[in-house]
N, C-alpha and C positions, 0 to 999 in steps of 0.2 A: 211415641216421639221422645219422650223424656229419656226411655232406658236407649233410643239411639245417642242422645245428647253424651248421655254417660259414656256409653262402650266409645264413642269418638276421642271423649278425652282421656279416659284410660290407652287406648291407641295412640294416640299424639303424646301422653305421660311416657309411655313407653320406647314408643322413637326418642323423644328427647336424651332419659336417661341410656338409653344402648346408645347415642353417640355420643354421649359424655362418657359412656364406663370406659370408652379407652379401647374397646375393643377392634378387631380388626387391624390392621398393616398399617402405619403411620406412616405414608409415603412422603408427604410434604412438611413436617414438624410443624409448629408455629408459624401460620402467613396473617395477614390481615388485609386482605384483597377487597377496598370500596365497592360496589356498585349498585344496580338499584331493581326495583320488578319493571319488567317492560308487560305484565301482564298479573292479572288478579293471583296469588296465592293463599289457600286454606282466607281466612278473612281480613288478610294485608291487601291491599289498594295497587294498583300501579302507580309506580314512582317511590313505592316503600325504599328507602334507602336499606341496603343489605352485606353486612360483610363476611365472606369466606374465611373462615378462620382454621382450614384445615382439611387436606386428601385425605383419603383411609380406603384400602380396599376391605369390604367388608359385606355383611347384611343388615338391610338396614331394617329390617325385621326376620324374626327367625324363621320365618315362610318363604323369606327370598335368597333368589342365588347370591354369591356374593360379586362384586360389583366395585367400580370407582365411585363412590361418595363425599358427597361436600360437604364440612360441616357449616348450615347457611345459619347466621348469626340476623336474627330480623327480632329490632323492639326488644331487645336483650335477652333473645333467648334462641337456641340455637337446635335448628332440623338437618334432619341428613336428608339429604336429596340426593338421588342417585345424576350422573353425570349428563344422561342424555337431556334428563327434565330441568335440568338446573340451566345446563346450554341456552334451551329456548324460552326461560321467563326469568334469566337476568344479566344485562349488560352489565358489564365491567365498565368502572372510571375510575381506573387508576390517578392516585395525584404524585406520587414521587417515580422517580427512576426503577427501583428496585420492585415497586406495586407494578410496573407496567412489563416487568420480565417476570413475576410472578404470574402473570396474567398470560404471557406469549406462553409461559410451562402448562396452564392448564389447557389454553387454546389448542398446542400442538401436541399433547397428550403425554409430556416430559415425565412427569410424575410416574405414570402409570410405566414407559419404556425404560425407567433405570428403574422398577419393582421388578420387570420381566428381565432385562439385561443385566441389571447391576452395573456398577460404577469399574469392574473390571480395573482394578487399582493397579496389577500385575503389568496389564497393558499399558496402563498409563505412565509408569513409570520406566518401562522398556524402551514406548515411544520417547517419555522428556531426554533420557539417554542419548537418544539418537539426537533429537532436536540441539541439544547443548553442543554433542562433537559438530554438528554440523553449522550452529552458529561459529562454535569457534573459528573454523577455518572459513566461514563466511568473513570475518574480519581481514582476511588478504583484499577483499572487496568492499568494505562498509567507506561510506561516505563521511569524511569528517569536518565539520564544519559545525563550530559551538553556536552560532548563531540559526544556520539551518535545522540541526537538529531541535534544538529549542520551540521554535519555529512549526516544527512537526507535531513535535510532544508536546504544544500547547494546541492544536488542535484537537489531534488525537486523544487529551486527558478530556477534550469537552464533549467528545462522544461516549468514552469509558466510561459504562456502565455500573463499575466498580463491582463487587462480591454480587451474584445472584443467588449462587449455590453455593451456602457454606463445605457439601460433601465433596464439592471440587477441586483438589488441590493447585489447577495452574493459574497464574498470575498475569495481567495482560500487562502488555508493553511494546514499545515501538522499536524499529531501528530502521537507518535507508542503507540503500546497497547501490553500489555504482551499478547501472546494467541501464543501457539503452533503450531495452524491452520495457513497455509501461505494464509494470507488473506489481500486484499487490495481492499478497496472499497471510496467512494467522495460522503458523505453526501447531499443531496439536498441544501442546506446551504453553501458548496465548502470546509469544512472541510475534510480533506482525512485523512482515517486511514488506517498507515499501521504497520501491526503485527510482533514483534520480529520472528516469525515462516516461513515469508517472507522472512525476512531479513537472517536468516538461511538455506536457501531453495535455496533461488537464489546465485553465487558465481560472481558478479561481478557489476559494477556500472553501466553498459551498461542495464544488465537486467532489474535494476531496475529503471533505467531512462525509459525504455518501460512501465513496469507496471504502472508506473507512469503516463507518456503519454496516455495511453490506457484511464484511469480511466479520465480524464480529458476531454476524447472527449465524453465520456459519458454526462461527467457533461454539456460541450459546447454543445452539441445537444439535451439538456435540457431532458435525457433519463427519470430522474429519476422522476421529476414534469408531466410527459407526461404520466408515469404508474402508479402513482397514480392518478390522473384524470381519468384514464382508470377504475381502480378498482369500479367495482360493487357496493362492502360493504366497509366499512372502520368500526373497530370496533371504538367505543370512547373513546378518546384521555384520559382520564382519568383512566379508565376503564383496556386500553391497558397495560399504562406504569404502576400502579399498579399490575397487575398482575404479569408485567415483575422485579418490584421491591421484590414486595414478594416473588418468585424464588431463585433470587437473593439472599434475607433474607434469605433462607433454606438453599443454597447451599455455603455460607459464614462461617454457621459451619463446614466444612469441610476444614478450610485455613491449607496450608501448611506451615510447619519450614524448611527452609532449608539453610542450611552453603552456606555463601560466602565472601563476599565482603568487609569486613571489614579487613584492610590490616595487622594491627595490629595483629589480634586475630583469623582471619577467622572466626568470631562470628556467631551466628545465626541471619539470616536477616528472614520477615515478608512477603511472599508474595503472591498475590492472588491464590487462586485452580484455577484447571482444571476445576471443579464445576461451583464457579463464573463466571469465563471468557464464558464459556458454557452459563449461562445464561444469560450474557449479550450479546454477543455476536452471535447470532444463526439465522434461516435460520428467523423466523416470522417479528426478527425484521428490518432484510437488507430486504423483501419484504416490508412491513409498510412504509417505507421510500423510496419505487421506485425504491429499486436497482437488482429488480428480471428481470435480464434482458431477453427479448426473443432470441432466435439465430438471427433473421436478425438485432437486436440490435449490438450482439457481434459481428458480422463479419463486420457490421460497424464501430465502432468505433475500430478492429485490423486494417481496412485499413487505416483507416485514422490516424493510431498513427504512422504505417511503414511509410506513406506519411510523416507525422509531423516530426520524426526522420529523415528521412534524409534530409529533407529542413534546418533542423536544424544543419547538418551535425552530426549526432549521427547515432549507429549503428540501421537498422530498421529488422536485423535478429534476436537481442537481444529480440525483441518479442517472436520469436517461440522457444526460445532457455531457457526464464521462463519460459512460460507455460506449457514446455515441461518436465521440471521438478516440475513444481506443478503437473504436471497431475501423475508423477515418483511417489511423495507425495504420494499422493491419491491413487496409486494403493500397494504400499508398505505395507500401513497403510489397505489396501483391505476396503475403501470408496469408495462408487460407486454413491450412490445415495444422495440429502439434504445436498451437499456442501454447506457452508455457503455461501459465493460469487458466486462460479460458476455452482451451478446449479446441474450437474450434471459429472460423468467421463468423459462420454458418449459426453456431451457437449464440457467439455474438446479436447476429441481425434477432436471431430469436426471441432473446432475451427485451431487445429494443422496442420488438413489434408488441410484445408484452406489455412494456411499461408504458409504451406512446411515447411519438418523437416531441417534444418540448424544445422550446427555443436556449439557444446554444448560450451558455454565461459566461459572462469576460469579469475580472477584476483588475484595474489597475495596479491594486497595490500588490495584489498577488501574484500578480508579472513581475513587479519589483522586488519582489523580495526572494522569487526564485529565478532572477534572471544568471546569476554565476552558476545555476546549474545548470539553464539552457549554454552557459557559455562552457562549466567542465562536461557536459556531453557532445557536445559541435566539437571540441578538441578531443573526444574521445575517437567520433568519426572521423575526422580528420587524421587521430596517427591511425586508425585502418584503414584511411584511403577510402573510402564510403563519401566521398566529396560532397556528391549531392544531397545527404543527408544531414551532414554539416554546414552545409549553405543553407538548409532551408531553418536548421535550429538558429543560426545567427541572424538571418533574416526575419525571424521570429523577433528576436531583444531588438532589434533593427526597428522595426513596424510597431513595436511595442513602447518605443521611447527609452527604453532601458538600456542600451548597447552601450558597454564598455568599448577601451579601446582593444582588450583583445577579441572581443567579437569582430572588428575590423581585420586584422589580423590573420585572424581562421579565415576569415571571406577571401582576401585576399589569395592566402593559398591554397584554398580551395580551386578558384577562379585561375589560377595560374596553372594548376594540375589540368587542368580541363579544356582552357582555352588559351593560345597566342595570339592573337591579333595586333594592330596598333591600336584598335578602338578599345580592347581588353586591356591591353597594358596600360594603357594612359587612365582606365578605369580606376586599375588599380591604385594607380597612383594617388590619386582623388581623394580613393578609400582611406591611403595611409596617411595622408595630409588631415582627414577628419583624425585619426586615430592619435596624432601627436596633439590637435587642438584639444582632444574631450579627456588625455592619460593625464592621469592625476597624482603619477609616479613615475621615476626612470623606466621603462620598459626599452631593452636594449634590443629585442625581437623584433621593433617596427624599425630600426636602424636597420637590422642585417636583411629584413624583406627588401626594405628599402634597395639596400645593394643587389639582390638579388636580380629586382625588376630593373633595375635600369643598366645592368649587365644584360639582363636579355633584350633590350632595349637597344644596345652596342651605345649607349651615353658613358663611352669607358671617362671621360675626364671628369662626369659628373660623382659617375661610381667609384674613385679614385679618390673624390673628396670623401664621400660618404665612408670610405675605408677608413680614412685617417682620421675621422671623426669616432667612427667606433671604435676605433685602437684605442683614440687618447682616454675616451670615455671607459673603456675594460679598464685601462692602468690607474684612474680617477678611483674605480670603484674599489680595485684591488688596494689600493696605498689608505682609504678609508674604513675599509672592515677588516676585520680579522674572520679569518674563510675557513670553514671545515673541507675537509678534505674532498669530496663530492664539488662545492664550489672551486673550490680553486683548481681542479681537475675540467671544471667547465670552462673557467677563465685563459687557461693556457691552452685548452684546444680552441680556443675561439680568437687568443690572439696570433697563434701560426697558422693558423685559417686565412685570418687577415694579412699575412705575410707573405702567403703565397698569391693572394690575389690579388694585391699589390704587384709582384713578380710580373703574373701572367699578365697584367694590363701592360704593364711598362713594355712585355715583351708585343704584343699587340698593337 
């Protein structure tokens, strides 16, 4: 019994110092991973507090194959334990950010697949290539608004993980992009785009701290560098993005005019089509860049964003409770198939029946604070003539308590595209009557609707005054600013506008 006592501790001696000598593949450098035995070890207790201090591929006696090994730190002193055994007698509890994606590496086997793969620097830096041209010219489309974006970047930094992997060179960060499409994807490079049509889609901060989450665990489990390596063919990089610029080139003639923003005037602002965004934005080029994700991709990276959230203490039903209305999205809009991000509906309901349906989350204040993008995307629809899609987003800030007067506005011509009646016209009228009592700045748009509707009305004496109203007011505005050439180009087609319709009434 005695010379067993001995040879044990000689054996345990010897493990110790082979996983101190340093030997073997140092896959994970210096970690310090909390957690504890959920079951008796050598003569440690369950509940022995225990910490990982380090991957290796190695053996952890010279009798065994070599293997992923942990270095387990228990009562200050430290065993290698081979991967499988170490899984089943000790939970992880992590206590900072950084311990809990140390922990998702060893869960999902991180460690061990950039030993096999490698970090593929070559790739990485071909892909940031691509990623940079293609943010740039994403800037014909990015959303700007210093309050909104702020806004985003303060959610977004409260889910940023910060550094997991020092061997990683990309840098995470935010930006939105005009597009209708409620779309959110994290560039191979850790740039995230997320779409004003997102941000209209989902109704509260919760949701989109998930989407957020989600798209991140993508990026940390390197989804996107992993499917392009995968990919068979890659067309040429040259080749690709030229095509996708010349698209682009065609579908730039088609930009839309459309009133808004300028508090003054409600003047005409410049912004990207439907077109455009279309082509920049579309299913070839989120596959191109690895973000074509497979189902067991997605359903990993939902659990682990629900995991993420509530470690974080954030809501991790707010998951199923976007998606479940992007999927609303997609079937409203009767999209089923060549989602730009997600694939498919189909993929959608998938992912949903996954997480279990959860009860739908509203915020007020986060209605509020992104109601001018429910108002610049309803004016998006509206210059494509997409009416009913724009009636239902302003009916959105409408129901929501939040509607400007251009949200009234858009309704309006929405409703006039659509319908004449005298039950509809005199609706309208209604509409514009609120939209002069709630504008909180000249807005000269609700004048010329004004004219508009009650020409088609035939109230030519009414419309008549309404002319010389907006005259006088164009010349008020013109003799009080000093107009760059763009305005004052709008101001003089809007007062021979007024001259001729004037004309025609008189002739009437």
């Amino acid at each position: 019994m005695k010379r067993l006592a001995i040879l044990f501790v000689l054996v345990l001696t010897s493990c110790i110092l082979y996983a101190r000598s340093g030997k073997g593949d140092n896959l994970s450098g210096p970690i310090a991973l909390k957690g504890e035995l959920t079951e008796k070890y050598q003569n440690y207790s369950k509940g022995t507090p225990v910490v990982i201090r380090g991957v290796r591929k190695m053996r952890i006696s010279p009798n065994d194959a070599v293997g992923i090994t942990y270095g387990v730190e228990i009562d200050g002193l430290q065993y290698p334990i081979g991967e499988e055994e170490a899984n089943k007698i000790i939970r992880l509890k992590p206590e900072t950010v950084l311990e809990y994606w140390q922990g998702i590496y060893l869960s999902q086997g991180m460690y061990d697949y950039y030993d096999r793969k490698g970090y593929r620097y070559d790739m990485r830096q071909e892909l940031d290539e691509e990623c940079l041209d293609y943010l740039d010219k994403l800037n014909e489309i990015s959303y700007k608004d210093a309050y909104i974006e702020d806004y985003v970047q303060a959610i977004f930094a409260k889910v940023n993980p910060g550094e997991v992997d020092s061997k990683r060179p990309e840098r995470l960060n935010v930006r939105i992009i005009q597009s209708p499409e409620p779309d959110a994807y994290m560039l191979p490079n850790g740039a995230m785009l997320v779409s004003t049509g997102l941000l209209c889609t989902l109704d509260s901060e919760e949701e989109l701290e998930a989407v957020i989450a989600n798209e991140m665990v993508h990026f940390i489990l390197d989804h996107q560098v992993n499917n392009v390596s995968r990919a068979e063919t890659r067309a040429k990089r040259a080749a690709f993005w030229a095509d996708v610029l010349g698209t682009v080139a065609m579908a730039a003639d088609d930009t839309n005019w459309m009133y808004g923003y300028d508090e003054r005037v409600g003047a005409i602002e410049l912004a990207a089509s439907i077109g455009t965004i279309a082509a920049l934005v579309n299913v070839r080029t989120v596959n191109r860049l690895g973000m074509d994700y497979n189902s067991k991709q997605e359903i990993q990276a939902d659990r682990i964003a629900r995991d993420y959230l509530a470690f974080k203490g954030l809501n991790p039903d707010a998951l199923s409770s976007a998606i479940a209305k992007i999927k609303d999205f997609y079937g409203s809009t009767h999209r089923y198939n060549n989602l730009t991000r997600y694939d498919s509906y189909a993929r959608l309901k998938e992912r949903l029946a996954k997480l279990g349906e959860k009860e739908s989350i509203h915020s007020h204040a986060y209605q509020k604070a992104t109601s001018d993008i429910v108002t610049f995307n309803a004016a998006m629809y509206q210059g494509d003539k997409r009416y009913k899609m724009a009636e239902q987003l302003v009916c959105k800030n409408i129901d929501n308590k939040v509607a400007s007067d251009h949200d009234y506005v858009i309704l309006v011509k929405a409703r006039m595209a659509q319908e004449n009646t005298p039950e509809s016209n005199e609706s309208c009228l209604k509409l514009l009557e609120k939209a002069k009592e709630i504008a909180t700045a000249r807005n000269l748009d609700i004048n010329k609707q004004e004219i508009l509707l009650l020409m088609r009305m035939n109230k030519q004496v009414k419309a008549a005054d309404k002319l010389k109203e907006y005259r006088d007011l164009l010349m008020q505005y013109q003799q009080q600013n000093a107009l760059g050439s763009e305005e004052s180009g709008w101001i003089s087609e809007e007062m021979n506008w007024t001259e001729k319709m004037l004309s025609k009434i008189s002739l009437l």
